[in-house]
Each structure stands twice: as structure tokens, then as C-alpha cells.
One Martini backbone bead per residue (centre of mass of N, CA, C, O) as a GRO file, in nm:
protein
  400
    1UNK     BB    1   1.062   1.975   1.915
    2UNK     BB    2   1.079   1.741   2.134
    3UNK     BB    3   0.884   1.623   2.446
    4UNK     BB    4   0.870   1.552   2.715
    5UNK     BB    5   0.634   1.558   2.995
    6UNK     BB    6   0.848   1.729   3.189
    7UNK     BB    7   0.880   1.946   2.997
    8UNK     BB    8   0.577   2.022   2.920
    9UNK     BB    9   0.512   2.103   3.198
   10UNK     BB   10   0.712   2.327   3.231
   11UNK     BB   11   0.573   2.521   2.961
   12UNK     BB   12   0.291   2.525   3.141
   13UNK     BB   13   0.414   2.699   3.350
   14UNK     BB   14   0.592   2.925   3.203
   15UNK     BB   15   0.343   3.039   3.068
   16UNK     BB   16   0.160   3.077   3.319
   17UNK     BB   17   0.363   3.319   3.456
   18UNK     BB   18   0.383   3.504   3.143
   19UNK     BB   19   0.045   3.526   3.119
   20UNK     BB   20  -0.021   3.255   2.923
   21UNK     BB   21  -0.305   3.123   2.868
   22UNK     BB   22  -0.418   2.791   2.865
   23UNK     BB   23  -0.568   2.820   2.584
   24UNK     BB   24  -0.369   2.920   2.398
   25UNK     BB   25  -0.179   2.700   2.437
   26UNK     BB   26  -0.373   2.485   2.312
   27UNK     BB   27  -0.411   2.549   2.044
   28UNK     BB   28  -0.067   2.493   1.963
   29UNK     BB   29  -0.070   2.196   2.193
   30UNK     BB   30  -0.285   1.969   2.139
   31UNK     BB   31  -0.416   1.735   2.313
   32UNK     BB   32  -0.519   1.440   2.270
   33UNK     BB   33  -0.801   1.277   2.443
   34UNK     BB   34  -0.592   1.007   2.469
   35UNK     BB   35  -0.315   1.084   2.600
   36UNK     BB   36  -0.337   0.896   2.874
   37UNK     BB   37  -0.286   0.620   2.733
   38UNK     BB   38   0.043   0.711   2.679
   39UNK     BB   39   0.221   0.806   2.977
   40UNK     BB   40   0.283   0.513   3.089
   41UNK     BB   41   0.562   0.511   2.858
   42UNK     BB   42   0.723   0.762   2.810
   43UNK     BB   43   0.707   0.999   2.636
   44UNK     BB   44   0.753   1.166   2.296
   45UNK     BB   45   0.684   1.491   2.172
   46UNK     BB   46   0.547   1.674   1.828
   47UNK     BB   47   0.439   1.890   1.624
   48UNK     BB   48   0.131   1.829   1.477
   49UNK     BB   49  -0.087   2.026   1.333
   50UNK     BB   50  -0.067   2.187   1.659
   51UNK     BB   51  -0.053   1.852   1.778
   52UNK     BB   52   0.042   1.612   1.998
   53UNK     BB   53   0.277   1.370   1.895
   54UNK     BB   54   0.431   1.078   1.946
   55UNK     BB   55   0.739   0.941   1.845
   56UNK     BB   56   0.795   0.775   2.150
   57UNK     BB   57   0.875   0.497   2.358
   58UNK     BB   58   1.036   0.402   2.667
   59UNK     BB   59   0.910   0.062   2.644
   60UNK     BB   60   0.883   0.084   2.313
   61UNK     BB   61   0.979  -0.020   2.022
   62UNK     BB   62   1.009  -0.026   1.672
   63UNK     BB   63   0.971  -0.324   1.653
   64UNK     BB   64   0.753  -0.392   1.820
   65UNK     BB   65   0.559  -0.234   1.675
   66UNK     BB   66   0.607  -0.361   1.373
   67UNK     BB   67   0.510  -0.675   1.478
   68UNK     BB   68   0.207  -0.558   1.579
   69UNK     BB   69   0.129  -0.444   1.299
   70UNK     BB   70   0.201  -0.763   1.135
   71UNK     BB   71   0.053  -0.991   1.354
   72UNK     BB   72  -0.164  -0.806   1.533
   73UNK     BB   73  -0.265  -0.505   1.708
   74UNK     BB   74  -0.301  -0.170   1.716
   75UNK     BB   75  -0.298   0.159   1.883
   76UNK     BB   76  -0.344   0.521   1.748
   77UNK     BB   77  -0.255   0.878   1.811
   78UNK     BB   78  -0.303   1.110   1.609
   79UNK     BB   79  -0.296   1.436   1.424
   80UNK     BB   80  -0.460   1.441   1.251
   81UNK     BB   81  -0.668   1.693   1.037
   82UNK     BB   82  -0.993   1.813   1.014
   83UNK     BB   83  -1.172   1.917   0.732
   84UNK     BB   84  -1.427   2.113   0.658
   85UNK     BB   85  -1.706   2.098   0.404
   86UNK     BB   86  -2.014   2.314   0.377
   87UNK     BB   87  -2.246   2.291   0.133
   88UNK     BB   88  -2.310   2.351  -0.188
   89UNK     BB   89  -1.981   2.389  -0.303
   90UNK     BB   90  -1.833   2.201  -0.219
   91UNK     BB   91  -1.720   2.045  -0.401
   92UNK     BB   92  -1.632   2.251  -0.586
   93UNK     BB   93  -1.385   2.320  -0.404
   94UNK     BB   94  -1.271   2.017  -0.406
   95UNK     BB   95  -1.184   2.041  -0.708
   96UNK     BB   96  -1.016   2.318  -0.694
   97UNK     BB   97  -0.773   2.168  -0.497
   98UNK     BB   98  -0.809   1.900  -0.669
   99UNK     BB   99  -0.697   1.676  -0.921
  100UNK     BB  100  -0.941   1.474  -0.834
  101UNK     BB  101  -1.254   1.385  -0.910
  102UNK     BB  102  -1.485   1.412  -0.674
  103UNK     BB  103  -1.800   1.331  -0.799
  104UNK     BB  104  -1.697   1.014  -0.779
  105UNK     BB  105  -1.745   1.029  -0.474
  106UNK     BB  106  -1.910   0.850  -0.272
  107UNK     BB  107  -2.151   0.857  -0.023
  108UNK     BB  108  -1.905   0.648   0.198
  109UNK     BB  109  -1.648   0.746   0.114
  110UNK     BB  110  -1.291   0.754   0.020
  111UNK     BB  111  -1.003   0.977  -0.066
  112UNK     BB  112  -0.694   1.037  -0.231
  113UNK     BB  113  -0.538   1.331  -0.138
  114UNK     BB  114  -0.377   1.654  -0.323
  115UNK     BB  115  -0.255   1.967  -0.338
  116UNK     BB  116  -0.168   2.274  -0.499
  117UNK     BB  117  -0.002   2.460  -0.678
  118UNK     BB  118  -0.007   2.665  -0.979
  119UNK     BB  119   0.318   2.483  -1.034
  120UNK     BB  120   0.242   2.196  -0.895
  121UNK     BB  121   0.340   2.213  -0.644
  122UNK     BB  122   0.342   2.038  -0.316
  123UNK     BB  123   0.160   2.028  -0.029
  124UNK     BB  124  -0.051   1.826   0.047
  125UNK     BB  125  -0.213   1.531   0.217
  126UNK     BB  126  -0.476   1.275   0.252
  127UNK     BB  127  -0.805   1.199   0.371
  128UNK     BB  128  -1.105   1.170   0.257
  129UNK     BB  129  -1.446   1.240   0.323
  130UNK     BB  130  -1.766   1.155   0.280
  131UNK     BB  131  -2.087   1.230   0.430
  132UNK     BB  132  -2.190   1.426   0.174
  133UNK     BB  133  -2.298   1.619  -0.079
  134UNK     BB  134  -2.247   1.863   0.115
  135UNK     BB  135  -1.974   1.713   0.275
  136UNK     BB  136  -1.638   1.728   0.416
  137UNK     BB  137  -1.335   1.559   0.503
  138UNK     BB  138  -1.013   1.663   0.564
  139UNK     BB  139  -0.755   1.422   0.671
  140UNK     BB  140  -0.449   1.593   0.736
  141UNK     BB  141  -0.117   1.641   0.715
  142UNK     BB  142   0.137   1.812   0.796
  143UNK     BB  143  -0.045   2.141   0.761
  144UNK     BB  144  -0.133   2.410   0.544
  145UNK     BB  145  -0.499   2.429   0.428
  146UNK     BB  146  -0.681   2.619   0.534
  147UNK     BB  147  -0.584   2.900   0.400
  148UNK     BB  148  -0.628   2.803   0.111
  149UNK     BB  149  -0.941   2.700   0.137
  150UNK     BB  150  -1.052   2.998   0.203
  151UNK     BB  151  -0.923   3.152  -0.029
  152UNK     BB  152  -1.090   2.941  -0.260
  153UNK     BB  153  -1.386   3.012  -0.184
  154UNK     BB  154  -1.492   3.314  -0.170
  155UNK     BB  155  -1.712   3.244  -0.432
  156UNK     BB  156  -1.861   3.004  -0.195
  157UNK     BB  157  -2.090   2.840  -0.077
  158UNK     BB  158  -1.897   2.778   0.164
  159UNK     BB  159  -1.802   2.614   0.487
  160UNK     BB  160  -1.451   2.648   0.653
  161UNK     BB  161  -1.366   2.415   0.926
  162UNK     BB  162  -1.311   2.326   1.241
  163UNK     BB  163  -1.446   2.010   1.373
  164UNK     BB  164  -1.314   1.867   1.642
  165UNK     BB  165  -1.100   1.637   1.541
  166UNK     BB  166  -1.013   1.319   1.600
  167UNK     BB  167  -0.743   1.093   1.549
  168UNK     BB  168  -0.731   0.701   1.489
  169UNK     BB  169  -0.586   0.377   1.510
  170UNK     BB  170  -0.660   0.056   1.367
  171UNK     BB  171  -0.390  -0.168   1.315
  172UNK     BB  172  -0.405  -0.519   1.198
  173UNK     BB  173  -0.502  -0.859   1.153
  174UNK     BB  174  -0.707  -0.798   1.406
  175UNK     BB  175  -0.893  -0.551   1.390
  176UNK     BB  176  -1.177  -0.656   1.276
  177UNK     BB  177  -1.211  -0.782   1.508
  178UNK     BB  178  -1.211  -0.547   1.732
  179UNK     BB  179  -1.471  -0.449   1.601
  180UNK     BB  180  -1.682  -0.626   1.604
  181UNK     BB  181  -1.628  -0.628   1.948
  182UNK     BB  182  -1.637  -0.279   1.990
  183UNK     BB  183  -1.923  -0.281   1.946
  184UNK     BB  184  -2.294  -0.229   1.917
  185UNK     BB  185  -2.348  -0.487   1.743
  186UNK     BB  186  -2.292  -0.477   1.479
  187UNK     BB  187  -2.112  -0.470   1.205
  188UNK     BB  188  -2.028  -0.340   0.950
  189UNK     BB  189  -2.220  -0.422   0.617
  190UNK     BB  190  -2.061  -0.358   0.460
  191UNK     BB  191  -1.642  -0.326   0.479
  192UNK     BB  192  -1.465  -0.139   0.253
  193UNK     BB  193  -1.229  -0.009   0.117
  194UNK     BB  194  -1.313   0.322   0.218
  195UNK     BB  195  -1.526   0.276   0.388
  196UNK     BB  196  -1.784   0.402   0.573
  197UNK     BB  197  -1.924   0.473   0.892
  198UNK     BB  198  -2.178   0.405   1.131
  199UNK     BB  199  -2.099   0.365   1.511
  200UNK     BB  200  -2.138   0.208   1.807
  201UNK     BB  201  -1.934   0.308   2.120
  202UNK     BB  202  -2.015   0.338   2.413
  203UNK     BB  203  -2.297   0.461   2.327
  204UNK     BB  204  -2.122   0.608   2.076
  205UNK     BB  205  -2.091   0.806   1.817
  206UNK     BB  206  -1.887   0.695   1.532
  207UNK     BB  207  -1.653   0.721   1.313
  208UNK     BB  208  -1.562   0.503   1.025
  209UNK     BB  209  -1.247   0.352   0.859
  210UNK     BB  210  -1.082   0.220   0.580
  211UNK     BB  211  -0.788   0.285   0.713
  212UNK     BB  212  -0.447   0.405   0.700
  213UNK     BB  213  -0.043   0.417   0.744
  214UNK     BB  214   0.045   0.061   0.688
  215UNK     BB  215  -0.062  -0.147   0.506
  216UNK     BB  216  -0.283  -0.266   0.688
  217UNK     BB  217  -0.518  -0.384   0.824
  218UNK     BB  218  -0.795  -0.139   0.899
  219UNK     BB  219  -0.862   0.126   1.134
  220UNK     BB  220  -1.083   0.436   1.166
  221UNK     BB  221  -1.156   0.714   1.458
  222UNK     BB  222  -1.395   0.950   1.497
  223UNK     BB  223  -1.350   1.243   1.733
  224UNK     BB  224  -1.578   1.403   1.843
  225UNK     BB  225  -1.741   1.694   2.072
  226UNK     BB  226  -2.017   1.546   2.137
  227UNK     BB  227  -1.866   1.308   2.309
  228UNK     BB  228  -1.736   1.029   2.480
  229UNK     BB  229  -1.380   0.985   2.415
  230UNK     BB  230  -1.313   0.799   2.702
  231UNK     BB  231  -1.513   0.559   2.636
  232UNK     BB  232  -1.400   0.480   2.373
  233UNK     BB  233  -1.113   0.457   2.402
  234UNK     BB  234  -1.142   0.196   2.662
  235UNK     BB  235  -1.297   0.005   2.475
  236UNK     BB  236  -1.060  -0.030   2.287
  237UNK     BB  237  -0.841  -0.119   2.487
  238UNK     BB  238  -0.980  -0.355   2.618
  239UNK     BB  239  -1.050  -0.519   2.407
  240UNK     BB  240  -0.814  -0.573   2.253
  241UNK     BB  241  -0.603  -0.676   2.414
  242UNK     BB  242  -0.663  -1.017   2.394
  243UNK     BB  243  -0.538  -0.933   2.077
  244UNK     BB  244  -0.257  -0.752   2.140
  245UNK     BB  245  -0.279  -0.450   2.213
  246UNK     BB  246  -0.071  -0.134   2.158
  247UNK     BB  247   0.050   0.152   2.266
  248UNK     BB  248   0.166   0.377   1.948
  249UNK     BB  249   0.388   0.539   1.796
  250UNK     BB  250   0.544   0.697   1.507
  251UNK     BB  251   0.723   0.414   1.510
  252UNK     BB  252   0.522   0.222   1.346
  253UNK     BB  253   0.537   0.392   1.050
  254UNK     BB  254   0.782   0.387   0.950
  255UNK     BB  255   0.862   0.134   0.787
  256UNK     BB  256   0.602   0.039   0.695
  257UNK     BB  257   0.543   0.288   0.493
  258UNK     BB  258   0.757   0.281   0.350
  259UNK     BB  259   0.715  -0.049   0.230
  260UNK     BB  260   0.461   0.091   0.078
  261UNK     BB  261   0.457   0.405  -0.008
  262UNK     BB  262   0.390   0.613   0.202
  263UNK     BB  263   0.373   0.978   0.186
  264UNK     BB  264   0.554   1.220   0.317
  265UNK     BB  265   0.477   1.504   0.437
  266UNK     BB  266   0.780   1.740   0.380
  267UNK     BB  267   0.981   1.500   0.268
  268UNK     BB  268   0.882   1.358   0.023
  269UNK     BB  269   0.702   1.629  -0.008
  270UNK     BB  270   0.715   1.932  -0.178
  271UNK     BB  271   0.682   2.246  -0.335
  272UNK     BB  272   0.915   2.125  -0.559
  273UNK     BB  273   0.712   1.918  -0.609
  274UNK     BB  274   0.579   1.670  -0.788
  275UNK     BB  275   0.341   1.416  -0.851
  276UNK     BB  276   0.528   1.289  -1.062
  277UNK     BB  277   0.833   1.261  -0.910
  278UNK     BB  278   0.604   1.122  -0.645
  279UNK     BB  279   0.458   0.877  -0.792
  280UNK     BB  280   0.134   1.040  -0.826
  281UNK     BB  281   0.029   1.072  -1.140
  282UNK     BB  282  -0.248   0.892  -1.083
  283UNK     BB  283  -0.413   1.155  -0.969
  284UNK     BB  284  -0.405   1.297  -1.224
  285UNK     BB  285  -0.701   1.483  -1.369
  286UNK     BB  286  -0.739   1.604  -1.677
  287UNK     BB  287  -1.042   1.532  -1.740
  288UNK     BB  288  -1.109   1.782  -1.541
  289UNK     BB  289  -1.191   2.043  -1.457
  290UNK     BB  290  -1.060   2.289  -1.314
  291UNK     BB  291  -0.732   2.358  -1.157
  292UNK     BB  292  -0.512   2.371  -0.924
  293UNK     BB  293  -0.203   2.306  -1.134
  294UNK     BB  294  -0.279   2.234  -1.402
  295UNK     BB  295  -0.131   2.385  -1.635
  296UNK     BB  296   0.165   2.323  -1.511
  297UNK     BB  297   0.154   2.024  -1.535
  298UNK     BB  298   0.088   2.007  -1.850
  299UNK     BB  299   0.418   2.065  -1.889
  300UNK     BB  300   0.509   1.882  -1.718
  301UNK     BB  301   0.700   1.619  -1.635
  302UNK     BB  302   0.655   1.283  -1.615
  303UNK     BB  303   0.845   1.176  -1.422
  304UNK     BB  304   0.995   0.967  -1.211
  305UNK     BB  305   1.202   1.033  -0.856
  306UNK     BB  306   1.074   0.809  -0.688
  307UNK     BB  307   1.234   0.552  -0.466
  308UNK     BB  308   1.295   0.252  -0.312
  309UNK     BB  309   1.545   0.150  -0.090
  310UNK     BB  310   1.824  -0.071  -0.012
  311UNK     BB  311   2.049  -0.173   0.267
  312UNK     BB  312   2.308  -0.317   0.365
  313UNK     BB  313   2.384  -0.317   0.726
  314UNK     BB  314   2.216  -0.030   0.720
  315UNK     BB  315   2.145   0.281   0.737
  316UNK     BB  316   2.046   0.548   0.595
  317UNK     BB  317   2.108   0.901   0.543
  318UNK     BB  318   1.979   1.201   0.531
  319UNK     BB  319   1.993   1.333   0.223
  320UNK     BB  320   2.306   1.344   0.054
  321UNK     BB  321   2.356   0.996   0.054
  322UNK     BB  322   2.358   0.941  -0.238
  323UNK     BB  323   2.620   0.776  -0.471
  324UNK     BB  324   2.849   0.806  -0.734
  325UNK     BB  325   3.141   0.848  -0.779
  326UNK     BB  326   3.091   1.044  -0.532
  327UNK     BB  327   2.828   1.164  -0.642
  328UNK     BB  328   2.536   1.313  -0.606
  329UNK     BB  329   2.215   1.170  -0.693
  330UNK     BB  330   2.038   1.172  -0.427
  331UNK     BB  331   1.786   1.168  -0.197
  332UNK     BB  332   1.694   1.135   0.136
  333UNK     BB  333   1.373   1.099   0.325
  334UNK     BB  334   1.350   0.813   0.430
  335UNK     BB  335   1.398   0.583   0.739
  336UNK     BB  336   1.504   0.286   0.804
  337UNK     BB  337   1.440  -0.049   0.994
  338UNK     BB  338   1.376  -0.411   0.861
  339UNK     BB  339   1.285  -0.674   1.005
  340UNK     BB  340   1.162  -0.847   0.762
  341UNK     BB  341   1.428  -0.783   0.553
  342UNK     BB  342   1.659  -0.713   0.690
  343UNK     BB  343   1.705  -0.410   0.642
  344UNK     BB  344   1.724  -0.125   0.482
  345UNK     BB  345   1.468   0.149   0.439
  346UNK     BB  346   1.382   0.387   0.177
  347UNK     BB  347   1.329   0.702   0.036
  348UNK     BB  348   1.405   0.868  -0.283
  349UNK     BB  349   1.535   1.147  -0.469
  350UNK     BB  350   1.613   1.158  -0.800
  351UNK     BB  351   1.779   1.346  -1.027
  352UNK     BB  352   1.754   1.138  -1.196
  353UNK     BB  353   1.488   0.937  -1.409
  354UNK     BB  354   1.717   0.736  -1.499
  355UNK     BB  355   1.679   0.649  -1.217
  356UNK     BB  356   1.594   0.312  -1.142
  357UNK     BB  357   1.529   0.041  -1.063
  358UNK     BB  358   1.839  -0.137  -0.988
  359UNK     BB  359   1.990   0.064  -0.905
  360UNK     BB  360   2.340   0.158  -0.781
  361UNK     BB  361   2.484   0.249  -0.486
  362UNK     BB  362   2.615   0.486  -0.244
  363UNK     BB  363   2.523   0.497   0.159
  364UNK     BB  364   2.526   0.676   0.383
  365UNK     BB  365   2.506   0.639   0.711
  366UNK     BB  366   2.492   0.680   1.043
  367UNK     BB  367   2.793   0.554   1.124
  368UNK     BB  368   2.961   0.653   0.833
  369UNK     BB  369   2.919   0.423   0.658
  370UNK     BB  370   2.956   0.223   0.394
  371UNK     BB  371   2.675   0.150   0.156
  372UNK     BB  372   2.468  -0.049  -0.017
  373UNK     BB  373   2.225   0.011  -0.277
  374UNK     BB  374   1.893  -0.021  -0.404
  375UNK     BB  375   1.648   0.039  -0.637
  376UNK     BB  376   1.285   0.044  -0.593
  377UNK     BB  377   0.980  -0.045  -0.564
  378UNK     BB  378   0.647   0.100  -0.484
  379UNK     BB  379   0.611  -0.134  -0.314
  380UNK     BB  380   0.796  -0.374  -0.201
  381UNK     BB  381   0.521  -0.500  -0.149
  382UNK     BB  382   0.246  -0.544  -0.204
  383UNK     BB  383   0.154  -0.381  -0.450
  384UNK     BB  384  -0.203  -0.451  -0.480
  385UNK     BB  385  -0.314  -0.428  -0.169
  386UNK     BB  386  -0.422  -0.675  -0.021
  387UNK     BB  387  -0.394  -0.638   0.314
  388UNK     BB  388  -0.622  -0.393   0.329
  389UNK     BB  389  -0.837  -0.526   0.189
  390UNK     BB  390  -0.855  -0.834   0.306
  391UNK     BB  391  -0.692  -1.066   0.053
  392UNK     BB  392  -0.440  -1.119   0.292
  393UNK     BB  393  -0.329  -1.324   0.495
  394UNK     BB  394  -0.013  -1.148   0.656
  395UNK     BB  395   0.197  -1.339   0.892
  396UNK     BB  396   0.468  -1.330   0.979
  397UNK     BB  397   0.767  -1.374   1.060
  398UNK     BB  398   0.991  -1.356   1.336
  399UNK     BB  399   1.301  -1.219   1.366
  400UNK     BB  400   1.569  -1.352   1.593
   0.00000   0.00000   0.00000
């Protein structure tokens, strides 16, 4: 359930009053170390892997987010949880729970990541980093994979752990201006998509990957437990703003997620998906030593039944939306507007793996409307990633 600050004030009133330490409730409510710069905004937060995350802010729009991730550079503080492998045996766990082959991953790159359990149903997805030899951290989405990975650990070398790290995203056209200018001396060179940096900002050493959640040039980084973090927050937000910089909440990802085909654990895929369903079987590596979820995999359909949904004139509803002669034939899982195609853009799960692009539907709308809607493939444009990549310079119009 999302709280407003008044709200969250409250909560941390109301539980020490019942003998509840605030370090107790901290551990399970963790606000990130910069969520000072996001209340001047009258924030709406919801838990995301037990750290609190805004979902909106009362004085800017979905729209307004929207375009600034398009045209300007915006800047977000996420809830994306870092969990460390170190020790002799790391690769060999990251192995053994991920389908990927990660010794392909050279150390100073980052790879796109997701576990299964033995069934082959996706637990959750996230950004590898390689740090060293026998070092990684996996800043995943929201969801329980720490004790999984300490599960399948018991007989191996290897220390797994919390490092008490937060991630933020520096993401649109303007972004690499802005890393160039709030570095102390020269920016990464090269800094090609997925590469790890090691860089000093207001004298902190900090840690920057070229990734994000929109699919848009940009950057994160990495504040870790033993730096000043309101000093590296604060310099990137000062030098940011005359680039057009302003802080976003996960309104920001939404629209724009969709349309690059960015899939939300939990919603976009969850335990009774396969990789294969969810349009990732291109991520599952048959030819590495086993893994976990190999064995079934190597059984299962191999079809698509993931694809994104064009709606005009209303947004799809979530559930089971989405219908042919009156018949349900497949789920609504991620849904927004957008204003750059003008019209609704959404994620569906169809029954049936012979409905792809092109496909007709029927769709309940937010407002009870029905509404036409087409399969499209995903990503909805830039299919090769070309402008995270930094090889298309995109700043749309926006439209009036």
C-alpha cells in the first residue's frame, strides 16, 4: 500500500509508541539515503524490496516525467537492491542460478540477468555487475532472491551478502553531459552501454554503469556505505539542473518501459512463466554446464506469448482485459499513456501463442469503455537499442 509522507510519519510515530526500535522498522521501511532531495514534492512511497520507493509526486505529472526522460535528463532514486557474491566460487554460484553463461561476462561489464526455479518459472531479473574476478553484485528488481542464492551456495566457497548499496539513475539526451560535467576530472573513456566505471564525484569514489529502466541514454550509480552520499547526491543534482535535471518517481518508467519492452517482475512475469513466454528465451544458454531450471526448460514450449498492445483512445485495464468475440484471451499485466504515440501502450500475456503482432483484440479500458487494440512487436520502436546505446540521437517532439 503506497503512504504519503504524512502518512509514513505516522507509521514511525505510531510504532515506537508500541515498543517497535526504529532501527527494526528501518530494516523492513529503508528509505534511500537521498530521498531528502524527492519531499519537497509531497511523495507517494510504496514498499520495493522492503526499501521505500516513490510511486508519484503531487506536482509532477506522468507526462511531464515522460518528456523529460525524452527530450532533457532526469534523474531517479530507485529501490533496485545490490546483493554481493565474493569469494573463490562467485562465478560458479552465478552459474548455477542464472541461465546466462556469466564467464562470458568480462570484469568492468554488466550483464542482463534472471533466475528460475527447477521448473523453469521466472523468479525475478535484474543488472549483473562484474567487479572482479570473484566479485558481483546483482542489483535486482523487487523480490526475494537473497535466500535463494545462500540455498544454493551451502557447498561452495563463496560469502553472500548484503553491501548496503543504493542505486539511482541519471537517464535521457542530456545524461552523459551531465556525468562529463559532475565528475572531478575526465569522465570513463571509453563508457560503452554496460560498461562499469570507477569515478570521483564531490571527492566520493562511486560507481556508474551505462544502464537504466528506459531505455534511453543514460546512467546509474552505485552509493555504497562508506562514502558521503548527500554530498555525491547533491552535486549531481546541482549540476544536472541547468541540463534540465529534475527528480522522478517510477512514473517516470512507466510509459516509457513499456515501449522498449523493459518487463516488470511480478506483473510482466512471475513463477508460472517461463523465459520462453516472456519473450527472453534469446537470454537462456543451453550450451553452459547445468543450472538451475535447465532440465525443464530443455522441455518446455518454446513459443512467445508476451507482446505489447497498441490501444487508441483510452488505456487498457490490467487483468483480464484483453478479449475476442467476447472471450478472454489473454492478461493486461503493465499498462500506461503515451504521449509520444498518443495513444495507450500496454504488456499482455495471450493464451494462445498464436496471437502475435498484428492480432485484434477487444480492450476494457480504465473507464469502462471498450476500446480496439493491436499486438505489436516489442520494443515498440528503436527495436536495436540504438539510443541507449548512443548510437541515435531521439529527442522527440513533444505534442501539444
Amino acid at each position: 500500500m503506497p503512504v504519503t509522507m504524512p502518512s509514513l510519519r505516522f507509521v514511525v510515530k505510531a510504532l515506537s509508541t508500541e515498543g517497535v526500535a526504529p532501527s527494526e522498522f528501518a530494516r523492513t521501511m529503508a528509505p534511500h539515503p537521498l530521498m531528502y532531495q524527492e519531499l519537497a514534492h509531497d511523495p507517494e512511497y510504496q514498499l520495493y524490496n522492503d526499501r521505500l520507493t516513490p510511486v508519484r509526486f503531487a506536482d509532477v505529472t506522468a507526462d511531464d516525467m515522460y518528456w523529460k526522460v525524452r527530450r532533457e535528463v532526469v534523474l531517479r532514486h530507485t529501490g533496485e537492491m545490490p546483493i554481493e557474491f565474493v569469494g573463490a566460487d562467485a562465478e560458479r554460484l552465478a552459474n548455477r542460478v542464472f541461465p546466462r553463461d556469466v564467464s562470458r561476462v568480462r570484469v568492468g561489464r554488466c550483464s542482463y540477468q534472471f533466475a528460475c526455479y527447477h521448473d523453469g518459472g521466472m523468479i525475478n531479473d535484474g543488472v549483473m555487475l562484474r567487479l572482479a574476478d570473484d566479485r558481483f553484485w546483482m542489483a535486482q528488481a523487487d523480490g526475494d532472491l537473497y535466500s535463494w542464492y545462500r540455498a544454493h551456495a551451502a557447498d561452495l566457497d563463496v560469502e553472500v551478502r548484503d553491501p548496503d548499496v543504493w542505486v539511482s539513475q541519471v537517464q535521457g539526451p542530456h545524461s552523459l553531459e551531465v556525468l562529463a560535467a559532475v565528475v572531478d576530472g575526465d569522465p570513463p573513456d571509453p563508457f560503452r552501454y554496460f560498461d562499469i566505471a570507477e569515478v570521483s564525484i564531490a571527492g566520493q569514489p562511486v560507481t556508474v554503469t551505462r544502464s537504466g529502466f528506459t531505455n534511453e541514454l543514460g546512467w546509474e550509480f552505485y552509493l555504497g556505505p562508506d562514502i558521503d552520499r548527500e554530498a555525491v547526491g547533491d552535486r549531481i543534482l546541482e549540476v544536472g539542473r541547468p541540463f534540465g535535471m529534475i527528480i522522478t518517481s517510477a512514473q517516470v518508467f512507466r510509459a516509457r518501459r513499456i515501449e522498449a519492452g523493459l518487463l516488470n517482475a511480478g506483473s510482466d512475469f512471475d513463477r508460472t512463466v517461463t523465459p520462453f513466454e516472456a519473450g527472453l528465451g534469446g537470454f537462456v544458454e543451453f550450451g553452459k554446464d547445468d543450472f538451475i531450471g535447465k532440465a525443464a526448460l530443455e522441455r518446455a514450449d518454446r513459443a512467445c506469448r508476451t507482446w505489447g498492445l497498441r490501444t487508441e483512445g483510452g488505456i487498457a485495464q490490467l487483468g483480464r482485459a484483453v478479449s475476442r468475440d467476447g472471450a478472454p484471451v489473454g492478461r493486461v499485466s503493465s499498462t500506461a499513456w503515451s504521449p509520444f504515440q498518443q495513444c495507450g501502450v500496454a504488456i499482455v500475456r495471450m493464451d494462445d501463442p498464436a496471437d502475435g503482432p498484428g492480432t485484434q483484440l477487444d480492450v476494457e479500458s480504465y473507464d469502462g469503455i471498450m476500446l480496439r487494440g493491436a499486438l505489436c512487436t516489442l520494443p515498440m520502436y528503436d527495436p536495436d537499442r540504438l539510443i541507449p546505446r548512443g548510437r541515435l540521437i531521439d529527442i522527440p517532439d513533444q505534442v501539444e
